[in-house]
N, C-alpha and C positions, 0 to 999 in steps of 0.2 A: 496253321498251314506250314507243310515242309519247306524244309530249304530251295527243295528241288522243284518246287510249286510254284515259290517267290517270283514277282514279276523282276522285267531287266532294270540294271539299276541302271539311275537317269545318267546322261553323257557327263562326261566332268567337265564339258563348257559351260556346262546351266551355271546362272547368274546365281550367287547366295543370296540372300533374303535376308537383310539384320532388323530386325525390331526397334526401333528405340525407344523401349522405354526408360521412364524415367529410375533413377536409380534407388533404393532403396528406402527408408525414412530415416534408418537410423545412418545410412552415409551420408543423408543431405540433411540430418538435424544437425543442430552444433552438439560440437562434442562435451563441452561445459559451460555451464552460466553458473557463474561465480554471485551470489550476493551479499553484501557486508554492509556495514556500518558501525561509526566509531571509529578505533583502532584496529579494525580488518576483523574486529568479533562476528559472529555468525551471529543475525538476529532471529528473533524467537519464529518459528514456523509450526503454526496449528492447522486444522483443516478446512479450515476458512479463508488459507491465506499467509500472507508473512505481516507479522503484527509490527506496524512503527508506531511510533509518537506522533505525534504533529510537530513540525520543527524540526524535525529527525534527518539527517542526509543518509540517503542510503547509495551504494558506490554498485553498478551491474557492469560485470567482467562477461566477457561473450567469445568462447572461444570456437571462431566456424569450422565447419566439417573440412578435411584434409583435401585439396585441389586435387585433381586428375592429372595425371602426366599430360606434361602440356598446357595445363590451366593453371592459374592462379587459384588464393583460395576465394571463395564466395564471397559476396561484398554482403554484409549486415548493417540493418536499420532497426534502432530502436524507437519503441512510440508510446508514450505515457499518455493518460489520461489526463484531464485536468486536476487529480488528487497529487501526482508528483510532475512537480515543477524543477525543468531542467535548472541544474546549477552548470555543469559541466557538459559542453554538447558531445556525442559518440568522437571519439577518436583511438584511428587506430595507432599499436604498440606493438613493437618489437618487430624481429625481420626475419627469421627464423621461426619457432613459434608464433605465429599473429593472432591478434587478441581484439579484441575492442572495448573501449573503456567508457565508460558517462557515469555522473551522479546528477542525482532529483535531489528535493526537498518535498519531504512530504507536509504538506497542508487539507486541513479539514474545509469542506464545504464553497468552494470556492465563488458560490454564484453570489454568494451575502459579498458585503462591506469587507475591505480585506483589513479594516482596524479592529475589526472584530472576528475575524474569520477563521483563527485557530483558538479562539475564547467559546465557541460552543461545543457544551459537553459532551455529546453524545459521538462518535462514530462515525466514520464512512468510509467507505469499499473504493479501492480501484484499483488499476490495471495496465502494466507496462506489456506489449506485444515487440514481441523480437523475431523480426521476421530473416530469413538465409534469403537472400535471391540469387538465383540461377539464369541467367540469360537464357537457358532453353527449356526451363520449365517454371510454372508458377512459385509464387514465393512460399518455404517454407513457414509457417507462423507457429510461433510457442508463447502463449498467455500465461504471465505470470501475476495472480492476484497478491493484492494487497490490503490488508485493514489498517485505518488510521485511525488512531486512537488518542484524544484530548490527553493534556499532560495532567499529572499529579497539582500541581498547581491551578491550573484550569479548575478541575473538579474542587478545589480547596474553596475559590473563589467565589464558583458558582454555588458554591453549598451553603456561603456566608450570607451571598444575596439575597439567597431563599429565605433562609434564617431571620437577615436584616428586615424584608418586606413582610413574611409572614407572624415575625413575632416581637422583633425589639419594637418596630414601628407601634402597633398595637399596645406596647406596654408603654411608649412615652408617650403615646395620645389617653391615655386612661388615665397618668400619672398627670397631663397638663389638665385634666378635665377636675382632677381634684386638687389640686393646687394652684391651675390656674396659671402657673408662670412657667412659663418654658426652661428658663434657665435654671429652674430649681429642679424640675422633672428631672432634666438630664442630669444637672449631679446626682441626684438621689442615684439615678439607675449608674452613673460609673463611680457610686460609691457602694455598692448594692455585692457584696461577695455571690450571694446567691444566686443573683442575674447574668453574672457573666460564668459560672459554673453551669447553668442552664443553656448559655449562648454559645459554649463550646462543645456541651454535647451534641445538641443540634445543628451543629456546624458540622460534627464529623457523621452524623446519624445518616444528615442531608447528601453530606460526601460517596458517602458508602451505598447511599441508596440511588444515584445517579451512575455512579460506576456499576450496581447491578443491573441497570436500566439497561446499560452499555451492553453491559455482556450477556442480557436476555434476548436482545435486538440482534448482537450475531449468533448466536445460537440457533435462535430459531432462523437465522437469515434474512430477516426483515429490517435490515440494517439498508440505508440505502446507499445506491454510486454518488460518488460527487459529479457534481456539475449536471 
């Protein structure tokens, strides 16, 4: 349609019409999350997750999207699962730049006995959510996974046990059954070079095949959440 066609344009008292919508994801996501552990080291990140120890404190830096003139910056909440255990609760830093700070302790399994509760070897998934809120729209949310993973010692432990129940045991009841006296059995077997050359292969065989266990379980994903 020509120019000359175009209907009259509307009076310039008509009232404007603003929209409000909400503003875009990457203005209302935070602009960084920092996460560390140790000495400010970057820990290991696969695609399963950020891998910790069990035991491990991990430090989450939260830096929210830039206020609007006239507004402050957005207030952020962070929320662990029960796999990380606040050490340090959100506080916010600085005045100029603002930030937000908290550290967890990651622990395995938490519904068991907590005297044992980073002593089981295998695995578990969890999940800090760090949400932006906006007084005039719903909260932004950003899910950050996590895998917990038993310590080198843990797996040491549990490898020996295995070891101890399924084979030293069996050898000092064989050893009492033909000799009859217990306290001979057992010298025999810790004077025995070849017993304990045997009790330390199996110790690490046992090691090494619980740590695959491990990492067959997130692999395929069948590793499960705590709690």
């Amino acid at each position: 349609m020509s120019a000359a066609q175009a209907g009259p344009d509307p009076p310039a008292d008509d009232p404007v019409i603003t929209l409000h919508r909400p503003a875009c994801l990457q203005r209302r996501a935070p602009r960084r999350i920092f996460v560390s552990v140790g000495a400010g080291q970057c820990p290991r990140v696969t695609g399963r997750g950020v891998r910790l120890t069990a035991g491990q404190t991990v430090r989450i830096t939260v830096f929210p999207p830039a206020g609007e003139p006239g507004r402050g910056p957005a207030a952020v909440e962070v929320t662990p699962d029960s796999a990380l255990q606040p050490v340090i609760g959100l506080t916010r830093v600085g005045e100029g730049e603002v930030r937000y700070h908290a550290e967890f302790r990651a622990q395995l399994h938490s519904t068991i006995p907590e005297f044992i509760r980073n002593k089981v070897p295998l695995p578990c998934r969890g999940e800090l959510v760090v949400a932006i809120k906006d007084e005039r729209f719903d909260p932004l949310k950003v899910t950050l996974p996590f895998v917990i993973w038993p310590s080198l010692r843990t797996l040491l432990v549990s490898g020996l046990l295995t070891v101890t129940l399924a084979f030293v045991v069996p050898q000092l009841m064989n050893r009492v059954g033909s000799d009859r006296d217990l306290g001979a059995a057992a010298w025999g077997l810790a004077t025995d070079s070849q017993f304990w050359f045997r009790t330390a292969a199996l110790t690490v065989a046992a090691t090494f095949a619980l740590h695959l266990l491990g990492s067959l379980l997130v692999f395929t994903g069948l590793v499960g959440e705590d709690g």
